[in-house]
N, C-alpha and C positions, 0 to 999 in steps of 0.2 A: 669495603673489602673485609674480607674476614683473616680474624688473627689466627687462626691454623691454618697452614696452606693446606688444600686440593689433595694432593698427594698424601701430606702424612691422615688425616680425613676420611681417606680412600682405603690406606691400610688398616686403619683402625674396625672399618669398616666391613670388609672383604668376606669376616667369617661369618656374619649376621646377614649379608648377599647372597652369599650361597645357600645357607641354610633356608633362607627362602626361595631357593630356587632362582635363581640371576645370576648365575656365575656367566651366565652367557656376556656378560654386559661390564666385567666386569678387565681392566685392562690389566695385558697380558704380564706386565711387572708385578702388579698383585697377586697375581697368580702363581706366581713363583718360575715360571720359565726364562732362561735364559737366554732362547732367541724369539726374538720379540717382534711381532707383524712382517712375517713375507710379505712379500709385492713384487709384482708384473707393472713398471710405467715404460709407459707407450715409447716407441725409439724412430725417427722419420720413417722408417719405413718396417712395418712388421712383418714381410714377407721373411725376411733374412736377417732382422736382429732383435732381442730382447733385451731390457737392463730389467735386472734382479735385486734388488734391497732387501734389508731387515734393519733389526737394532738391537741393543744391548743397553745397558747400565753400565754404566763404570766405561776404565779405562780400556782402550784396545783388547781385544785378547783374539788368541789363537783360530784361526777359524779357513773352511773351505766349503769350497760350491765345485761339486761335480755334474754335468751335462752329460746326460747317457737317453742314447740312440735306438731304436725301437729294434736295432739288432745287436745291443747288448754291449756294442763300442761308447765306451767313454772319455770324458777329455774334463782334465780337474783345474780348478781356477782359484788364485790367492785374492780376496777382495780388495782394493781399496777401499782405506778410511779416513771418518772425519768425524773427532767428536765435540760436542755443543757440549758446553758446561752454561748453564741457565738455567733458571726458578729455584737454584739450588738441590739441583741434578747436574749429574755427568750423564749424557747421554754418546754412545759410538754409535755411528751410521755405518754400513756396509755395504758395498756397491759391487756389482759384477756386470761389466756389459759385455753380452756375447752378441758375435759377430760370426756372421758367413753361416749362417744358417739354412736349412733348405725348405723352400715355400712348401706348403700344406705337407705338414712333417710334424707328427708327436713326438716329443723328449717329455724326458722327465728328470726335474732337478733335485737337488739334492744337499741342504745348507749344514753342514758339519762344524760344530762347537760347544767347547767343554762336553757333556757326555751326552749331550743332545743332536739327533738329525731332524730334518722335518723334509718333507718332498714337496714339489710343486709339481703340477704338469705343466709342460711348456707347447703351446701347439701355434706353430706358423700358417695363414693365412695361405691359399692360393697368389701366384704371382701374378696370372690377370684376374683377380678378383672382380666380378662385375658389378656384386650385388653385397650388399651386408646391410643391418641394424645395428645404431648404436643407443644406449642407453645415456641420456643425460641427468643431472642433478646438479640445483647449486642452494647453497646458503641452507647447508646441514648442520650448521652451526646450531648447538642446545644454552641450555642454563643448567637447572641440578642435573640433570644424566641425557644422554646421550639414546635413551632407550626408543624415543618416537622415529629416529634416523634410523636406526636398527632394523626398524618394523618397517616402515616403508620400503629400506632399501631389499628386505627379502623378500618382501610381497611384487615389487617391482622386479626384480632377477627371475623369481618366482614365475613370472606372469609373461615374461621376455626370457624363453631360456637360448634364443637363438642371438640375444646380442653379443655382437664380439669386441667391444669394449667398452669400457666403464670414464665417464668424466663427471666432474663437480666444477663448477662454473664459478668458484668462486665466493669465502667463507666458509671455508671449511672446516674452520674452529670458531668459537666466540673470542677467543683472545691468544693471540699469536704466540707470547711467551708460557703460556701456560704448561708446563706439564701434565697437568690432570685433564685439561683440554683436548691435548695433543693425543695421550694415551686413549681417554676414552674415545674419540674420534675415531683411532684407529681400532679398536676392538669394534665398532660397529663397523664399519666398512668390511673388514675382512671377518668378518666373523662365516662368512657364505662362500658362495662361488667368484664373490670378486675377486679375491685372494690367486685366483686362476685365470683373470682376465687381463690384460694390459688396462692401465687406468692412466687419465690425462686430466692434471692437476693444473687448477688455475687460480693467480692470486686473487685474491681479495684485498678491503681493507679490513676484514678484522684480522688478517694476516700480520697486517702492518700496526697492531695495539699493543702498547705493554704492560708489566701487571699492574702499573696506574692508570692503564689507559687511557696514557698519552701516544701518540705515534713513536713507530720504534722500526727498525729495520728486521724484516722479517727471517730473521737468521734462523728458525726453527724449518721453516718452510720451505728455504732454500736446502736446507739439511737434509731433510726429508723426501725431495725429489729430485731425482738425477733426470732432469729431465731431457731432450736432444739441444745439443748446443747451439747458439746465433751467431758466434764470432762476436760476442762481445767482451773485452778484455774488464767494462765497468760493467755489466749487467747484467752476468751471464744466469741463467734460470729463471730471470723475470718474464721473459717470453720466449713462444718457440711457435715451430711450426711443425706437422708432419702428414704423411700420407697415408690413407683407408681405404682399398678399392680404389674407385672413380673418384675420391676428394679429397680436396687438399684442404686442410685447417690450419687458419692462423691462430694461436693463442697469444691474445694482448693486455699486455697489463696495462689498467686504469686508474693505478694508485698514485697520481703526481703529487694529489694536494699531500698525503700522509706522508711521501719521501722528499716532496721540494726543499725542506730546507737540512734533510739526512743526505740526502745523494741525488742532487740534483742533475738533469739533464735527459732524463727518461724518455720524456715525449720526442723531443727532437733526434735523437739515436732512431728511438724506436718505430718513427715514421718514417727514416729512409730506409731505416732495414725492410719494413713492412712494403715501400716499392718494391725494392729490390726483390723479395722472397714473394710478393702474389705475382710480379709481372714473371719469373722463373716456371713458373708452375704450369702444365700445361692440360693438368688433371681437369674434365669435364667441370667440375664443382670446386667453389673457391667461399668456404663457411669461417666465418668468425668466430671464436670463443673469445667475450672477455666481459669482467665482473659488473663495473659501473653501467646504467644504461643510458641509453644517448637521449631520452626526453627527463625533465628534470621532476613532474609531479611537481609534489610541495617540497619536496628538496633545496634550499638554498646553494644558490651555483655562486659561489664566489667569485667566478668570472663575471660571467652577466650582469650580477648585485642583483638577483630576486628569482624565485621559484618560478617552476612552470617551464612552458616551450621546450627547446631543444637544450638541451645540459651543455655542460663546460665539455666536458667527455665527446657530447655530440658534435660542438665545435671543433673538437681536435679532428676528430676522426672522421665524420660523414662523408668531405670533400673529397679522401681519400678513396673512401669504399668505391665512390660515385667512379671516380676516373680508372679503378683497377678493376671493375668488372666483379665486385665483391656479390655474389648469388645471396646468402643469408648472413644476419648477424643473429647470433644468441647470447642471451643478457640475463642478468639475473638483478640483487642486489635490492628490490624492494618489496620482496618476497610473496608477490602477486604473479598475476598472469597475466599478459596483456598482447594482442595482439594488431601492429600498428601497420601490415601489410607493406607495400611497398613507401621508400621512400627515397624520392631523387629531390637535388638541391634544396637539402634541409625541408621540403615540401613535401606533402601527401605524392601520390603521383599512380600513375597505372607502370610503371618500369622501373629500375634501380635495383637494390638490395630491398630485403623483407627484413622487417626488427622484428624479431622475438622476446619476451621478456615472462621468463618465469621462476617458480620457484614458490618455498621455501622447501625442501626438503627434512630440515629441522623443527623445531618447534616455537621460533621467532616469530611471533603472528605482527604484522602492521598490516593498516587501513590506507589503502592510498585513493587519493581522490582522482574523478577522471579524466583524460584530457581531451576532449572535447573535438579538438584539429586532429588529432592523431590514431585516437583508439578506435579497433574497429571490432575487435570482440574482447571481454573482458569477464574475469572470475567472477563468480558471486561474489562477495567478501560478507553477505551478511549473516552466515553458518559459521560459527567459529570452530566446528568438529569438522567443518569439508573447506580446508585451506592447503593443507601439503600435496605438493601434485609436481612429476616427473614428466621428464621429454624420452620419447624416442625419434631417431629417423633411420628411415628406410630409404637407402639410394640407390642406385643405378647413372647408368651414365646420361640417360635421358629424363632422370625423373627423382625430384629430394620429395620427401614426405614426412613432413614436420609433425609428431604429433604430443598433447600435451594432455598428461592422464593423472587425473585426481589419485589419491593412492586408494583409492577401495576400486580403481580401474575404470572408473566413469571415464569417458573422454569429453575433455571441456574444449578440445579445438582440436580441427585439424589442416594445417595446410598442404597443400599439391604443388611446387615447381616441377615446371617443363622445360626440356629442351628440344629443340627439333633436330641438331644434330650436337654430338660433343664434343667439346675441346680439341684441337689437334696441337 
């Protein structure tokens, strides 16, 4: 590790960035502003509510969020706060969750502190929404800069200007306590249009590293995302669920080994929550988001004791998907593409759930070897300039449309589910 942290590295650095032209790149604390990365994350249902974030340095200070209405009424809101003191930063989080909103409806927000405003637009979804695109990415996680994340994700926003919201599937920084991490991370993310999309944030375990990267409890992460609650008194923002149109998405955290002996009991909570909340849903489509993926590669599975076949992860989970009717899972976490088609009773199968696995979004290249029972189309790996590659899907209530696109826009797969009629 090196003996100047990140941050002061970053400042030293800031004026020789710009001068070259990268200020784009370059996070928003360095920069001198005060309020630091808006954001739009995702709330159970985006017809009728949005949660609002920012950040700041230092301690609390004085601050408001006004919501005003495309006929000029407004309504002003005090945030809730919570500040992380970490990597030898004080960081305050800011949250506003508005509620009762009205479906397919523009506002526009408004965050007010010390002499600074900054606007967002806020725009609600249709109530029977039928049809939408979402944009996926996971494991944007960089090394020196953040700048390869940047470029994909504006070439990708770019290329999908109809998606209506933004997720990362997981590593979303290379190291959870980092501040220089965390800041540059988010100056790419919002540097674009995302900044105006609701985004749905999923852990990782680089989430779960610390600056010795040893495992650590992801308190930055947690910080950072108000995400919709589960009714967990021990767990609350480690997983969630919400609804898009036609689909319901579970978001599951796969961090057991990194928190087993930090806060133990995850798995077991979070499988009966997860009956509970797909058997609830009555939405056409019922998709997975979460980071670890359920076949092992060369991964050593400390459950099983050896690499290969179905992971530790996959034993948690498959049984589950199998008996709730789970339509897709999407994975990330070995920074390939890989596509394993349906899988019932831990077996290949023509019915069950579809695994997807892809990613990297960032600039972590790995070589994974391939699995032989399982894969049924699979990334080049052998161009080391054509490995970063993005999800979309396109749903309706009869029909998800999985698709996975290199970032210069090549399509390296695409899958079709059917339904012949949907959910009631």
């Amino acid at each position: 590790m090196k003996t100047m942290s990140r941050r002061t590295f970053l400042k030293l650095c800031t004026s020789a960035l710009l001068a070259l032209g990268l200020g784009r790149f370059v996070p928003a604390a360095a920069a001198g502003r005060t309020i630091e990365y808006p954001r739009q994350i995702i709330t159970a249902d985006s017809t009728t509510s949005r949660t609002i974030m920012w950040q700041a340095e230092g301690a609390r200070q004085q601050a408001s969020f006004t919501l005003t209405s495309a006929d000029g009424s407004s309504q002003n809101y005090i945030p809730e706060t919570n500040t992380l003191v970490q990597d030898d930063t004080t960081t305050t989080f800011y949250t506003v969750r508005l509620t009762g909103l009205t479906p397919a409806t523009s506002y526009e927000g408004t965050i007010a502190m010390a002499a600074e405003t900054v606007t967002l637009p806020i725009d609600t979804p249709p109530a029977e929404l039928t049809a939408f695109e979402a944009l996926l990415i996971d494991d944007s996680q960089c090394g020196e800069t953040y700048e390869p994340f940047a470029e994909l994700l504006a070439k990708a926003l770019a290329r999908h200007p109809q998606a209506a919201f933004l997720a990362d599937i997981g590593d979303l920084t290379d190291n959870g306590q980092s501040d220089w991490h965390w800041q540059s991370f988010f100056a790419a993310l919002l540097a674009g249009r995302a900044k105006a999309m609701p985004f749905a944030p999923v852990m990782g375990n680089h989430e779960c590293y610390g600056l010795d990267w040893k495992f650590a409890l992801p308190r930055r992460y947690l910080a950072s995302f108000a995400v919709p609650g589960n009714g967990s008194r021990t767990f609350p923002g480690y997983y969630y669920s919400f609804d898009y149109g036609p689909a319901h998405f579970i978001v599951l955290n796969t961090q057991f080994e990194e928190l087993a002996e930090l806060k133990p009991g995850l798995l077991q909570e979070e499988l009966l929550w997860l009956k509970h909340d797909a058997a609830a849903s009555h939405k056409p489509w019922k998709i997975v988001l979460m980071h670890k993926d359920v076949i092992a590669y060369d991964e050593y599975q400390p459950g099983t004791g050896h690499t290969g076949g179905i992971s530790d992860v996959g034993h948690d989970f498959m049984k589950a998907f199998d008996a709730l009717g789970i339509d897709l899972v999407l994975t990330g976490h070995m920074h390939t593409y890989r596509n394993r088609g349906h899988i019932y009773d831990e077996t290949p199968s023509d019915h069950g759930p579809t695994y997807l696995m892809f990613g990297p979004a960032g600039n972590e290249r790995y070589t994974v070897p391939p699995d032989t029972d399982f894969d049924k189309v699979s990334l080049d790996q052998s161009d080391p300039g054509r490995y970063r590659n993005y999800m979309t899907l396109a749903v309706t209530p009869t029909k998800c449309i999985a698709t996975c696109h290199l970032e210069d826009g090549t399509t390296v797969d695409r899958v079709v589910l059917t339904k012949n009629t949907p959910a009631t």
